[in-house]
Structures are given as C-alpha cells and as structure tokens.
C-alpha positions in Angstrom: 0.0 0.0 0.0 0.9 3.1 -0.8 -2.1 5.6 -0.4 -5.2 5.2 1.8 -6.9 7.4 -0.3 -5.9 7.6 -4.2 -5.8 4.7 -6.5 -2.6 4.3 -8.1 0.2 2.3 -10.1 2.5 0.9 -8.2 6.5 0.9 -9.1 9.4 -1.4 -9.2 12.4 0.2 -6.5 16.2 -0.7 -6.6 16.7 -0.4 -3.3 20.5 1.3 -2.6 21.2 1.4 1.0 24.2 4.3 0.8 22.8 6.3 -1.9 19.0 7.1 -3.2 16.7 4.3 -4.4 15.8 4.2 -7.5 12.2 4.7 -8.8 11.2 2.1 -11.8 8.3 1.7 -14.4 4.9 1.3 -12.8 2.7 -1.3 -13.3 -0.4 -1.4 -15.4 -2.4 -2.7 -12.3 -4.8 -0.1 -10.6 -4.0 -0.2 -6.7 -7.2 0.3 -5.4 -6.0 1.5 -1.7 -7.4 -0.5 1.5 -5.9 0.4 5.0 -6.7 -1.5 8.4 -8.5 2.0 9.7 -11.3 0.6 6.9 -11.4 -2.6 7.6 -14.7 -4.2 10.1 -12.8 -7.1 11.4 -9.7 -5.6 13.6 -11.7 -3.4 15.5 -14.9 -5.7 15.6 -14.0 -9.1 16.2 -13.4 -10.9 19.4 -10.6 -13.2 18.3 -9.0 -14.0 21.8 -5.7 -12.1 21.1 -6.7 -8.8 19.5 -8.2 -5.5 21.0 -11.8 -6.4 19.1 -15.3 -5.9 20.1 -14.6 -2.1 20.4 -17.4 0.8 21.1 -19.2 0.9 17.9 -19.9 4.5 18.2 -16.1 5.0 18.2 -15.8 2.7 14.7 -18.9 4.9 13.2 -17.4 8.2 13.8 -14.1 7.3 12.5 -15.0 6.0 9.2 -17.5 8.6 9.0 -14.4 11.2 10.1 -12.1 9.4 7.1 -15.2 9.6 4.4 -15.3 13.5 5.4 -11.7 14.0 5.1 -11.8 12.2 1.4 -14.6 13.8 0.5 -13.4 17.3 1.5 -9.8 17.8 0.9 -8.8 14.6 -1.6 -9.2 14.7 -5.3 -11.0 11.5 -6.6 -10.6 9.8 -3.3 -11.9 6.2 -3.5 -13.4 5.0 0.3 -12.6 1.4 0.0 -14.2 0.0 3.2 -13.6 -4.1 3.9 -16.4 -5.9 6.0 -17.1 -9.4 6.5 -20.7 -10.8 7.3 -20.1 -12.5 10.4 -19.1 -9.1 11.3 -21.1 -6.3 9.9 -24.1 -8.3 9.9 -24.3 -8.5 13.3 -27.6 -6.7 14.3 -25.2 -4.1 16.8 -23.0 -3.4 13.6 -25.7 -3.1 11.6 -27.0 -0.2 12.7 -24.1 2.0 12.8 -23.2 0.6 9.4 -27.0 1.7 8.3 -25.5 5.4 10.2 -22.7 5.5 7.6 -24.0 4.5 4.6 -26.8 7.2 4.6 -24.3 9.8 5.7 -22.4 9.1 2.8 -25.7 9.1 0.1 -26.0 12.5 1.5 -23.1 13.8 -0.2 -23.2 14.9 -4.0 -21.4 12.9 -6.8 -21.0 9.7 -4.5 -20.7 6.4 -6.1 -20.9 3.7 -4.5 -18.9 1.0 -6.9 -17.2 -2.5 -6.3 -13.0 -2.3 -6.9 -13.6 -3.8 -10.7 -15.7 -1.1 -11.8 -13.6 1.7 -10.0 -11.1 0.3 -12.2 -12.2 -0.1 -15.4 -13.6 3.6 -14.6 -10.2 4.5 -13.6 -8.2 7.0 -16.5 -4.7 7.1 -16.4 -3.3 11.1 -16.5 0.1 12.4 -17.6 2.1 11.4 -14.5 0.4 7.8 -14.6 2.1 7.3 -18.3 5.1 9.1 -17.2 5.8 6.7 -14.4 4.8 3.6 -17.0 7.6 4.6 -19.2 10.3 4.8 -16.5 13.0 2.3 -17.3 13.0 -0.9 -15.6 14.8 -0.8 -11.9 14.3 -3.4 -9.8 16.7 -5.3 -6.8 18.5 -4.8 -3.7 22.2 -3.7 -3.5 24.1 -5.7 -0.9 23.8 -3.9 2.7 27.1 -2.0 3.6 29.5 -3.9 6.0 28.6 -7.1 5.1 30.7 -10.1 3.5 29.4 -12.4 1.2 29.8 -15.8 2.1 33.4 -16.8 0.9 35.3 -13.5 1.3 35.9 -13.3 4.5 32.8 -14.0 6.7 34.0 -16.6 9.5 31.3 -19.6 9.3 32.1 -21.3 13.1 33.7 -18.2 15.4 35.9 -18.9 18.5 33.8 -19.7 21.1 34.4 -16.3 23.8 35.5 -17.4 27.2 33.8 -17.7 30.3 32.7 -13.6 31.1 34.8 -12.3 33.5 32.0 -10.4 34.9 29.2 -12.8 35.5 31.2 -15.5 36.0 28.9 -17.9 33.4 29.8 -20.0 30.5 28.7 -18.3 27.2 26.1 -19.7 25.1 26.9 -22.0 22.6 24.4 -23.3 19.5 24.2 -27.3 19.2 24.8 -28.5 16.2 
C-alpha cells in the first residue's frame, strides 16, 4: 500500500542502502487503496488475542471522520471500506453501518462502486504514463559492511570465554 486514499500504479524500486533508491516503471495494475483504519474485522471481532469488540460508536465516527476527510480535501478519493458478514451483519454493527451508509448518500457525486468497476472507470493522466515509461529498476544492492559468504565471513567463530564479569559460561548453538 501506498495511499489510503488515491488509487494508483505501483513501481518497481532498486533499493541502494548508501545512496537514493531508484524509482522504476509502474505497473499497469490499478492499486485500489485498503488500509486496516477501513477494515470491520480488527476493531470488531473478538478473536481472543486482539483488541476487538470495540465501542461501535467509536468505529462509526471514524470511518465517517475518514469519508469527510476524502470527500473534502482529496481529489477523486476512493473509500474502500472491507467488511465481512459475520461481522457487519451483526444486528449491533448493523445499525451503525446503516449510520454510515446514509451519511455518505448524502453527499453529491457519490458512487458507491465495487473495486472492478472503479477500475475499469479508472483513467490514467500524464504522471500515470510518465511513471509507465520509466526504465525498468528493480533489486537490492548488498547492505554495507557485510561479507558475502566466501570472502571473509567466519562460518564457526571462536567460542568467547567464560565472562569475566558474570562469572557464566557463554552460550553455545548445538549442532
């Protein structure tokens, strides 16, 4: 992911760890953008380990608080929500969901669209062909200060002896 509002295209990198990466040609795949701040089942779900079952009200005003913030100060935002059934559909998430929904129809030029037709609706401007014709770049250059297997990397190191200060034997690896 790259945006949480904005579809996109997104690029190959050469990744250079002492100098700048370098940016290559973007895909033809539309990104349609999806972020976990959309998404019903981390702040929803009781799954034993995670926060889940969270204040409702508190989900409803921040996707409504995200849909504003699209709808006000992004161009073409796309407010790709993710919701399961076993979720949503539970009568308690229903109704704030309800809540949303009609917020949203009350704002002009809405669509409401699944990611296939966004899409195929989707038009690709100046900067999305000039990033399509980069060259290729793609890889990762060796971090700095490391050897490569063979020139010069010890495989089994001298074992340290027994610490001085704490008086314990180091630990060792079995083999």
């Amino acid at each position: 992911m790259a945006r949480d509002l904005v579809p996109y295209h997104p690029q190959r990198w050469q990744i250079n760890w002492e100098k700048a990466n370098v940016a290559g040609t973007a895909s033809s795949v539309i990104e349609i953008p999806v972020n976990w701040y959309l998404d019903d089942f981390p702040p929803l779900a009781y799954t034993g380990v995670s926060t889940g079952m969270q204040d409702t009200e508190t989900i409803f005003r921040r996707w409504r608080d995200i849909f504003d913030y699209a709808y006000q100060r992004v161009e073409n935002p796309v407010f790709a929500s993710c919701v399961h059934p076993q979720i949503i559909g539970q009568a308690h998430n229903m109704l704030w969901y309800e809540r949303l929904v009609e917020h949203i129809v009350g704002h002009d030029g809405v669509w409401f669209a699944t990611c296939e037709e966004i899409a195929k609706a989707w038009v690709d401007d100046d900067e999305d062909k000039r990033l399509m014709s980069l060259p290729d770049a793609r890889g990762v250059e060796p971090a700095p200060g490391r050897l490569e297997l063979g020139a010069g990397l010890i495989r089994n190191p001298p074992e340290p002896e027994r610490g001085a200060a704490t008086g314990r034997a180091p630990l060792t690896r079995r083999r």
